[in-house]
KOLTIKOL-15948 format. One record per residue (C-alpha): x, y, z; residue in one letter; residue number from 1. Coordinates in steps of 0.5 Angstrom, whole numbers, plus 2048, in hexadecimal, padded with zeros to 3 digits. Layout:
N
{rec {X; Y; Z}; A; NUM}
...
//
This chain:
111
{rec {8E0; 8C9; 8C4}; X; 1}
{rec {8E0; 8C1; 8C2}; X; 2}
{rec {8D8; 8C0; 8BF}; X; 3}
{rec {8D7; 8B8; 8BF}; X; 4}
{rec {8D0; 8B4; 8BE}; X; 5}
{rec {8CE; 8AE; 8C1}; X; 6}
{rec {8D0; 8AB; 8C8}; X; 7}
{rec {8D4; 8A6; 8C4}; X; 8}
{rec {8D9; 8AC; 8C3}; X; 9}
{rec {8DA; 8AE; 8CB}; X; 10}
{rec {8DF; 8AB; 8CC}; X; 11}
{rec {8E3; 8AD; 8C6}; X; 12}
{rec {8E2; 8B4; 8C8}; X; 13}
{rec {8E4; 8B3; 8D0}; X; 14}
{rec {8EA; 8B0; 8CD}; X; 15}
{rec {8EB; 8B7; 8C9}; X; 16}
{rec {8E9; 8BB; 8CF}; X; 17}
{rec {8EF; 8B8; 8D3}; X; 18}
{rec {8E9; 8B5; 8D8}; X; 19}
{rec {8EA; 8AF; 8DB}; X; 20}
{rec {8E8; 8AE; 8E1}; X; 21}
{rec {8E1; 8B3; 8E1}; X; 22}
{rec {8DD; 8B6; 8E6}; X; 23}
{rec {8D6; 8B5; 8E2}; X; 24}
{rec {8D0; 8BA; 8E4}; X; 25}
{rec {8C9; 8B7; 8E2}; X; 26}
{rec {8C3; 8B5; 8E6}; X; 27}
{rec {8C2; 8AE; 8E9}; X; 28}
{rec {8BD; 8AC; 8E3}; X; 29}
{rec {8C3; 8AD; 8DE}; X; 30}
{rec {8C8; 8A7; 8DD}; X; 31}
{rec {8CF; 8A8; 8D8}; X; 32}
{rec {8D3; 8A2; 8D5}; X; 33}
{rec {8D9; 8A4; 8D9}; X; 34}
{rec {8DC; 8A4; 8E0}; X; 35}
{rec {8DD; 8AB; 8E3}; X; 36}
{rec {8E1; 8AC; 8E9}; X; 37}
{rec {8DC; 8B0; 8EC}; X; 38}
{rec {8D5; 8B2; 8EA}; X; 39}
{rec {8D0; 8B8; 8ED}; X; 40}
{rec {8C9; 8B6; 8ED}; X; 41}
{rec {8C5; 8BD; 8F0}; X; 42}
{rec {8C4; 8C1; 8EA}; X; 43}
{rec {8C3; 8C6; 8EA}; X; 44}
{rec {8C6; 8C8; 8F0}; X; 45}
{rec {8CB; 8CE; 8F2}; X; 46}
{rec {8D0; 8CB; 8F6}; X; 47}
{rec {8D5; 8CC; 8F0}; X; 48}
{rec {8DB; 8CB; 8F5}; X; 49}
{rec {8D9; 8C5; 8F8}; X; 50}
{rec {8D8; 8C2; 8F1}; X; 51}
{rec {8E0; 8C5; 8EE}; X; 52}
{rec {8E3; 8C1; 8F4}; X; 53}
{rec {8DF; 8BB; 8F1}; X; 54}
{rec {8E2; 8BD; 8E9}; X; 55}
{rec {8E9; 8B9; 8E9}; X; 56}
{rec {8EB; 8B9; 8E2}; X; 57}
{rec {8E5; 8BC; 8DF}; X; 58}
{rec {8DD; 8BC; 8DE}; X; 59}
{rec {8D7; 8B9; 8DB}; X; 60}
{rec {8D1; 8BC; 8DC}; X; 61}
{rec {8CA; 8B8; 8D9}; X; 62}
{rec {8C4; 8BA; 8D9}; X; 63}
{rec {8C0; 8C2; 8D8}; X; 64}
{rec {8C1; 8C9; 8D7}; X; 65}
{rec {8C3; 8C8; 8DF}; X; 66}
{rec {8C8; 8C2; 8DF}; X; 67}
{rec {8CC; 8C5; 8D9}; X; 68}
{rec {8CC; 8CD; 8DD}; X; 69}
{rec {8CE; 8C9; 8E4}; X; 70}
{rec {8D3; 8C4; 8DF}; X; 71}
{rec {8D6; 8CC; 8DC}; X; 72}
{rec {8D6; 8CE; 8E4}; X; 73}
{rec {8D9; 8C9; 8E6}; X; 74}
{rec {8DF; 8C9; 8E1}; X; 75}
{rec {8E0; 8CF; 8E2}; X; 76}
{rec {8E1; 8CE; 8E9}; X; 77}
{rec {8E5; 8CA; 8E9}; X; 78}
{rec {8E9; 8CC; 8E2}; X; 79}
{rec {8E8; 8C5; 8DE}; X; 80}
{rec {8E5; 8C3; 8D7}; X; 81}
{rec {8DE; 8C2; 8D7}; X; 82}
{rec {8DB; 8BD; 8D2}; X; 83}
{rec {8D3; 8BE; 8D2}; X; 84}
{rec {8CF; 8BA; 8D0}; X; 85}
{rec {8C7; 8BD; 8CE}; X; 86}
{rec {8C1; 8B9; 8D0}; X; 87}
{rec {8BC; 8BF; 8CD}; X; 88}
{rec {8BD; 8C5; 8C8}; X; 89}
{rec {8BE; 8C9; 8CF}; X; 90}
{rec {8C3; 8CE; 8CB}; X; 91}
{rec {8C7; 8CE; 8D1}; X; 92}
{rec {8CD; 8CA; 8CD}; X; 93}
{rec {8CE; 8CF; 8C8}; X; 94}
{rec {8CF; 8D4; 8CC}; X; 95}
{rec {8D7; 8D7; 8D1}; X; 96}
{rec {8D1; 8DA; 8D7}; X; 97}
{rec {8CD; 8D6; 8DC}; X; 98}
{rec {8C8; 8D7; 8E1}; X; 99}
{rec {8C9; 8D4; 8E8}; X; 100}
{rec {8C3; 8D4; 8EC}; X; 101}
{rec {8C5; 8D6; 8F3}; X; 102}
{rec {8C0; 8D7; 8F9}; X; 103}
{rec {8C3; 8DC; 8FC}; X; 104}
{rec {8C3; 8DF; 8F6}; X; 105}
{rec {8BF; 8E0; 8EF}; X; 106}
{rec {8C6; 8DE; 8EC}; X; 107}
{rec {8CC; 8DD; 8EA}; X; 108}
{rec {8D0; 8DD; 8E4}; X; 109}
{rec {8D6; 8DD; 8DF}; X; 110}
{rec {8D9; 8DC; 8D9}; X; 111}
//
């Protein structure tokens, strides 16, 4: 786990990941200074599949308690780093596990 504060360090911390070329998984209301390949706005969502194929070399995910679990789904999936950017002190940024919110069922989830 790399711990960094502020924005400014986003790019130092991609660098460390390996992430070059990353999907970002935030809701349309939230902007990064970066250029991502690939960004993923339904949060939260339970196409976790559909994101992965998205995820190139890595993830971003911005925002909540659910961009940062669908952004652990997501890396998870697709087998690639994840740098999580919190915008609230949801917890979910410190923890292996994410809840994913399925309407076919209540939940899915991982470590």
């Amino acid at each position: 786990m790399i711990v960094r504060w502020g924005l400014d360090s986003l790019p130092e911390v991609t660098a460390e990941a390996g992430i070059q070329q990353p999907l970002l998984v935030a809701s349309s209301r939230w902007t990064l200074p970066i250029d991502a390949a690939n960004r993923w706005s339904e949060v939260p969502s339970h196409r976790v599949d559909e994101a992965a194929a998205l995820a190139g070399d890595g993830v971003i995910a911005l925002g909540g308690g659910s961009a940062i679990d669908l952004g652990k789904a997501v890396s998870a999936a697709a087998a690639v780093p994840l740098v999580s950017v919190p915008t609230t002190y949801a917890g979910a940024e410190w923890t292996a596990y994410y809840g994913v919110r399925d309407p076919g069922r209540k939940m899915r989830g991982g470590g």
